[in-house]
N, CA, C and O of each residue as an XYZ file, in Angstrom:
444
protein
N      89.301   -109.801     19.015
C      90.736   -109.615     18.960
C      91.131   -108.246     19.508
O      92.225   -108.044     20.034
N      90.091   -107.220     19.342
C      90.773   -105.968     20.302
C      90.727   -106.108     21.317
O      91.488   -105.350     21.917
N      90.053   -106.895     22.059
C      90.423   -106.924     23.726
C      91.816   -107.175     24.092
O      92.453   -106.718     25.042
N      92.276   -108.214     22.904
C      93.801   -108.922     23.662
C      94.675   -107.632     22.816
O      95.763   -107.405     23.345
N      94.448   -107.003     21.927
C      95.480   -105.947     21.104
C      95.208   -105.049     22.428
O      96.170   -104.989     23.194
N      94.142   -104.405     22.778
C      94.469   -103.273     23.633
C      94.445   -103.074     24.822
O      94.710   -102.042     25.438
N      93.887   -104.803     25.455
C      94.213   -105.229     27.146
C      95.106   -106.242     27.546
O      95.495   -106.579     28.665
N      95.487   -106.879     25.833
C      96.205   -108.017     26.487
C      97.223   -107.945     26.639
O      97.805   -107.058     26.016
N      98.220   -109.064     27.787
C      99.370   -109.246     28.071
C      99.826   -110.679     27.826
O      99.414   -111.558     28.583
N     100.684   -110.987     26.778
C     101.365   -111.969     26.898
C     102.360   -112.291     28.014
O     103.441   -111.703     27.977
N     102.070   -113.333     29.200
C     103.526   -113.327     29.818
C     103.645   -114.347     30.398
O     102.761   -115.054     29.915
N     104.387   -115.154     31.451
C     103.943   -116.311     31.890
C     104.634   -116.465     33.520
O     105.523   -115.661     33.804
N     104.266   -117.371     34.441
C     105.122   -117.239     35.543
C     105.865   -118.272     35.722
O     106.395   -118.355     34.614
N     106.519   -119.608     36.690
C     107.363   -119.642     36.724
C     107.020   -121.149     36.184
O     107.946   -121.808     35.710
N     105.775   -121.673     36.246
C     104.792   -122.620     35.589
C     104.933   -122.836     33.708
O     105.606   -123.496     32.915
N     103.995   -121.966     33.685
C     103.969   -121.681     32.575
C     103.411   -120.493     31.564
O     103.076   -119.519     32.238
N     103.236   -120.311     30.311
C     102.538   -119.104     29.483
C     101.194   -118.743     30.037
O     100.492   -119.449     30.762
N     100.976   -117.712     29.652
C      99.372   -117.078     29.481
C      99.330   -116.038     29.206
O     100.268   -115.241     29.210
N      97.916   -115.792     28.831
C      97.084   -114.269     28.292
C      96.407   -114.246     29.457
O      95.690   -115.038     30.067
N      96.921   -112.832     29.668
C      95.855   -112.237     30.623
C      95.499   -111.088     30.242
O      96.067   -110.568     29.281
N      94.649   -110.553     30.805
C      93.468   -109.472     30.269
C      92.689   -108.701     31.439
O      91.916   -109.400     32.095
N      92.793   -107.385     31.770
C      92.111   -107.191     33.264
C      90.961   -106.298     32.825
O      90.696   -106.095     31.640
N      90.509   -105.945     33.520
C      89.111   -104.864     33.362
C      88.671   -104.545     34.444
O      88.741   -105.354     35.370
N      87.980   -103.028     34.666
C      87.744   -102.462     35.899
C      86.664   -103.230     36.742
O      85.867   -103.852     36.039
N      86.460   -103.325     38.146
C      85.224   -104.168     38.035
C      83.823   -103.675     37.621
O      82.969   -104.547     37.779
N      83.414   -102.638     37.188
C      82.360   -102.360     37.007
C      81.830   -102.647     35.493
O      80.784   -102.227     34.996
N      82.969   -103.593     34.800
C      82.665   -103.902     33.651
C      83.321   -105.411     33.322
O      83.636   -105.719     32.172
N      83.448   -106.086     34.175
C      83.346   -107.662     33.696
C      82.669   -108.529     32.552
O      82.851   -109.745     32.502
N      82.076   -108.018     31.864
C      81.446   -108.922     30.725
C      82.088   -109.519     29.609
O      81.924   -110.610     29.063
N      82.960   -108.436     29.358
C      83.893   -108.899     28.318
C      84.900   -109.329     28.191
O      85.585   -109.439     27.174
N      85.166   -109.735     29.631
C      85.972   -111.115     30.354
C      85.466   -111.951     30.232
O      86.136   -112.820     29.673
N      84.149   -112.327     30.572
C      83.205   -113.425     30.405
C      83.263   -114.038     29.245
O      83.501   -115.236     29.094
N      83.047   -113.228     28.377
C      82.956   -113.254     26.772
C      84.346   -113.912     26.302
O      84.592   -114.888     25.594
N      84.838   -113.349     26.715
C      86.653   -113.962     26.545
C      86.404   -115.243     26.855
O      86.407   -116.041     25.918
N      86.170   -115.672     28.031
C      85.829   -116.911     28.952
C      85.011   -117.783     28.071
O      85.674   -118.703     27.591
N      83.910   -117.761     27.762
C      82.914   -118.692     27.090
C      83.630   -118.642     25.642
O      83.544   -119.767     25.151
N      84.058   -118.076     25.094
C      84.787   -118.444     23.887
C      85.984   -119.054     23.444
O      86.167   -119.940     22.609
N      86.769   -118.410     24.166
C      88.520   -119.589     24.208
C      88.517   -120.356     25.344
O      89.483   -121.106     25.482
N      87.600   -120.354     26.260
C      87.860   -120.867     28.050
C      88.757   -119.891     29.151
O      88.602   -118.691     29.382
N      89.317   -120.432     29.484
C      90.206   -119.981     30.594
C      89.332   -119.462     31.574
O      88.186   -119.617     31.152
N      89.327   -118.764     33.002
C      88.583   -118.503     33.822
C      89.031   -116.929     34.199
O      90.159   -116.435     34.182
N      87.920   -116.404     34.496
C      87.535   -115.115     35.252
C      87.983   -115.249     36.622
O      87.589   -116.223     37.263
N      88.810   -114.340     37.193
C      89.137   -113.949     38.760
C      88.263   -112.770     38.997
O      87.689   -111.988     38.239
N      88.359   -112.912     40.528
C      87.909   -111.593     41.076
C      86.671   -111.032     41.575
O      85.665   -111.672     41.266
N      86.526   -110.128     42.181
C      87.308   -108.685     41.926
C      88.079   -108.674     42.907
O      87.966   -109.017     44.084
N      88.883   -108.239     42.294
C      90.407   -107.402     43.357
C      90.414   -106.341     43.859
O      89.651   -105.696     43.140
N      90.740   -105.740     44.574
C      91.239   -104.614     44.739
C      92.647   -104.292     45.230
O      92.972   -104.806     46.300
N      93.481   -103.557     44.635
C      94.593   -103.331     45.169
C      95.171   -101.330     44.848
O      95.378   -100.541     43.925
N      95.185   -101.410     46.326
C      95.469    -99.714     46.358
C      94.180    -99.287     46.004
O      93.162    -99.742     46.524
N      94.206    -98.065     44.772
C      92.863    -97.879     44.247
C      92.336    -98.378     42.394
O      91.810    -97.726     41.492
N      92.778    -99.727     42.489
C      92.539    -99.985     41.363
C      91.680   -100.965     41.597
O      92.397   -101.739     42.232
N      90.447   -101.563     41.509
C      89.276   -102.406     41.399
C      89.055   -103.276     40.218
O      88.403   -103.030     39.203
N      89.579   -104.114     40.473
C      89.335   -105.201     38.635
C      89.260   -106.752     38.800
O      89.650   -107.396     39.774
N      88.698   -107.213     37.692
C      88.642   -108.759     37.276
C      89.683   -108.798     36.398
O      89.917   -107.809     35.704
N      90.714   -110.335     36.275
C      90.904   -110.448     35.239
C      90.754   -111.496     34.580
O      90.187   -112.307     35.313
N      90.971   -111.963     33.502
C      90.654   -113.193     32.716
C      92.431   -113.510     32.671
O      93.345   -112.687     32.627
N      92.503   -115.323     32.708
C      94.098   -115.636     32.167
C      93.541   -116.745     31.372
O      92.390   -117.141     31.558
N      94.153   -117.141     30.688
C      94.161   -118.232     29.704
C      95.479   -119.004     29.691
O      96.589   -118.533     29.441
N      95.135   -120.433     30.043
C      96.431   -120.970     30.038
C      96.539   -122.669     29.707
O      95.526   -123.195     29.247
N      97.303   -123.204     29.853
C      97.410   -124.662     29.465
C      96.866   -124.932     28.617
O      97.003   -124.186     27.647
N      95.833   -126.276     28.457
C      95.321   -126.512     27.197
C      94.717   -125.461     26.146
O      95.057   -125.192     24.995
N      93.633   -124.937     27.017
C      92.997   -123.901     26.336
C      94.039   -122.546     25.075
O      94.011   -122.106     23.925
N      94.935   -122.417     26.569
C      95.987   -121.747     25.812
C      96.577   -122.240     24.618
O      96.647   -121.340     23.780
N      96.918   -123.061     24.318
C      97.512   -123.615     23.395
C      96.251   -124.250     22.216
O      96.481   -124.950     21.230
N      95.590   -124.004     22.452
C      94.240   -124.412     21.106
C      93.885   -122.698     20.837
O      93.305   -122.398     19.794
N      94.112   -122.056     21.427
C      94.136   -120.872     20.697
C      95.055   -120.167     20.242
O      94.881   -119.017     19.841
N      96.090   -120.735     20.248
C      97.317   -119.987     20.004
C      97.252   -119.619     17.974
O      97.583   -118.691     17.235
N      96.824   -120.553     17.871
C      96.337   -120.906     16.135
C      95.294   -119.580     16.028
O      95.424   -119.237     14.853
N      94.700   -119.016     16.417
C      93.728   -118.323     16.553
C      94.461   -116.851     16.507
O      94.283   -116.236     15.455
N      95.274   -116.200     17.525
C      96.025   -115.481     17.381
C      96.963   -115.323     16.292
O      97.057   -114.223     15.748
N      97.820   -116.516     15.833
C      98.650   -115.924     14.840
C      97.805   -115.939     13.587
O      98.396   -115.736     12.527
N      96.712   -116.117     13.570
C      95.763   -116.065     12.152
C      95.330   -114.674     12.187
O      95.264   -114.083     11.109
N      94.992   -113.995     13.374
C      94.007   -112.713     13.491
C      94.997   -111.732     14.110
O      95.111   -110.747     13.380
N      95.523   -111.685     14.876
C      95.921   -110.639     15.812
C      96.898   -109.606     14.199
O      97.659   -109.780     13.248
N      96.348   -108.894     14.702
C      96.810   -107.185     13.250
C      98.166   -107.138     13.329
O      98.818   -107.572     14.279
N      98.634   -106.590     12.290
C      99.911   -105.899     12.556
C      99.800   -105.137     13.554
O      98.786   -104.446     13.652
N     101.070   -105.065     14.782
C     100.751   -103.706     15.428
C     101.969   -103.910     16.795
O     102.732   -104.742     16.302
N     102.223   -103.760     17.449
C     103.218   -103.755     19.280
C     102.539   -104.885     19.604
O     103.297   -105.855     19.649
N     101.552   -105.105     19.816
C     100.767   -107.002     20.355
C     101.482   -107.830     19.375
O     102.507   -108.324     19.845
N     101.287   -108.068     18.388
C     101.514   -109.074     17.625
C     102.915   -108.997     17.206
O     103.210   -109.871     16.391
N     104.042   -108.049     17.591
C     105.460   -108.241     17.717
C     105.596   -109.442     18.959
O     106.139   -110.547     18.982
N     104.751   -108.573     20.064
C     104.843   -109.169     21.425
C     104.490   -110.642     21.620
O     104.896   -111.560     22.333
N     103.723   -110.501     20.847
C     103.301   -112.418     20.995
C     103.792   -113.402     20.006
O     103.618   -114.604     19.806
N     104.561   -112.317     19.388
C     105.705   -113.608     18.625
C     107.019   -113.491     19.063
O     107.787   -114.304     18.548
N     107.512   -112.696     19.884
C     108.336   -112.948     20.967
C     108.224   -113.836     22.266
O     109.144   -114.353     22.900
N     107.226   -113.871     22.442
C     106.511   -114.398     23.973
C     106.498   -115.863     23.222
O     107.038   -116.730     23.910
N     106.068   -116.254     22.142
C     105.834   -117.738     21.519
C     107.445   -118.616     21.149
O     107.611   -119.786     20.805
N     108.409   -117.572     21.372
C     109.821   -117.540     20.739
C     110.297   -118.161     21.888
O     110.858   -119.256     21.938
N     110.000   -117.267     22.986
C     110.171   -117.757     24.363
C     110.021   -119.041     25.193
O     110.801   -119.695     25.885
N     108.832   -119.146     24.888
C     107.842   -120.377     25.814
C     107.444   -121.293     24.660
O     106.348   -121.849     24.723
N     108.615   -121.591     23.125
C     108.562   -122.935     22.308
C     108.404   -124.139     23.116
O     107.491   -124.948     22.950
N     109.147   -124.216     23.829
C     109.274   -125.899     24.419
C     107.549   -126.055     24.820
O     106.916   -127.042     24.447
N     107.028   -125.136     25.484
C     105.696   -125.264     26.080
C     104.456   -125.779     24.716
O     103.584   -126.647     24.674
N     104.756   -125.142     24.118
C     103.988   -124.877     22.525
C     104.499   -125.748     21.990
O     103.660   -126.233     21.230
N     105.875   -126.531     21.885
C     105.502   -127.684     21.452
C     105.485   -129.330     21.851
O     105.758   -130.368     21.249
N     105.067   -129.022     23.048
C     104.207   -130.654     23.455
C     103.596   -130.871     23.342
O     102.671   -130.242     23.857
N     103.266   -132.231     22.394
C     102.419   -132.717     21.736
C     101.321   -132.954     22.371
O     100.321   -132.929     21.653
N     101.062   -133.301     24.087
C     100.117   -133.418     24.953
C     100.557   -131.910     26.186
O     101.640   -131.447     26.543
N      99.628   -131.673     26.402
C      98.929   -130.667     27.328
C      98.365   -130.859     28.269
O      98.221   -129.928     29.062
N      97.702   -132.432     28.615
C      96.697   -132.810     29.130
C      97.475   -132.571     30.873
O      96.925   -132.249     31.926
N      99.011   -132.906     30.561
C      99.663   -133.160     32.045
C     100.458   -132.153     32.484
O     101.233   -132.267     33.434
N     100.279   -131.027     31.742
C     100.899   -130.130     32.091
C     100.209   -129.231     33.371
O      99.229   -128.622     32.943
N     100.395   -129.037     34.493
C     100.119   -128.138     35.106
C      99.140   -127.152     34.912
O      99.403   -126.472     33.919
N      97.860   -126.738     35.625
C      97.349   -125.387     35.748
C      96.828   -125.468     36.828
O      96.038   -126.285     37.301
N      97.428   -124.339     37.326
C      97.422   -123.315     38.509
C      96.262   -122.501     38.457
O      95.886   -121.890     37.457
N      95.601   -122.515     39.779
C      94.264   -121.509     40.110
C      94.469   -121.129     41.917
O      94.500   -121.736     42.988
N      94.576   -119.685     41.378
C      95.101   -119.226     42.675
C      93.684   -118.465     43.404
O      93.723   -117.758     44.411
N      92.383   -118.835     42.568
C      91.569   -118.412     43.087
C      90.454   -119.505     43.340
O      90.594   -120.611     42.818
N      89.409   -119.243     44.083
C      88.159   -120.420     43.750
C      87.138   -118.956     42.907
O      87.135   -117.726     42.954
N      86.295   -120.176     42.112
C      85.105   -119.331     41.455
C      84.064   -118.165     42.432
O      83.580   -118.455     43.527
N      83.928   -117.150     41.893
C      83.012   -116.519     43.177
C      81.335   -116.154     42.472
O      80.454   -115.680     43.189
């Protein structure tokens, strides 16, 4: 849960919600880790200007089977204001009963 308190971003684009999470590239693992545990997939590496990173997003189904997960754990603190604003937001998404047909977007292939 500190990865998403002190890297994460609740936000979504024009699709739908997600967590995303970036990290420099010289330390990808705990994206991975993110990855093999809730799902969602690893990008990257990027580079843009002089910033070098992977990030992890989490979205659609996955997203939404962890959402239960977050409001159980995530601490008091600025994240967990944020992601009960962001959930306030993107209700309609959170509550369809199926997920299966909803859209997800991959703007990358695996590398």
């Amino acid at each position: 849960m500190g990865l998403v308190v002190g890297e994460g971003s609740f936000s979504a684009d024009r699709q739908q919600p997600f967590l995303q999470v970036k990290f420099h590239a010289r330390d990808p693992f705990p994206l991975r880790q993110l990855a093999d545990c809730l799902g969602g997939r690893v990008y990257g590496p990027y580079r843009h200007q002089s910033r070098h990173y992977f990030t992890w997003l989490l979205r659609g189904p996955a997203l939404h089977a962890a959402v239960p997960l977050f409001r159980d754990h995530l601490p008091e603190s600025w994240k967990r204001e944020q992601f009960e604003r962001w959930l306030d937001r993107h209700h309609s998404f959170f509550s369809r009963g199926r997920l299966d047909d909803s859209p997800v977007i991959t703007a990358d292939t695996d590398r």
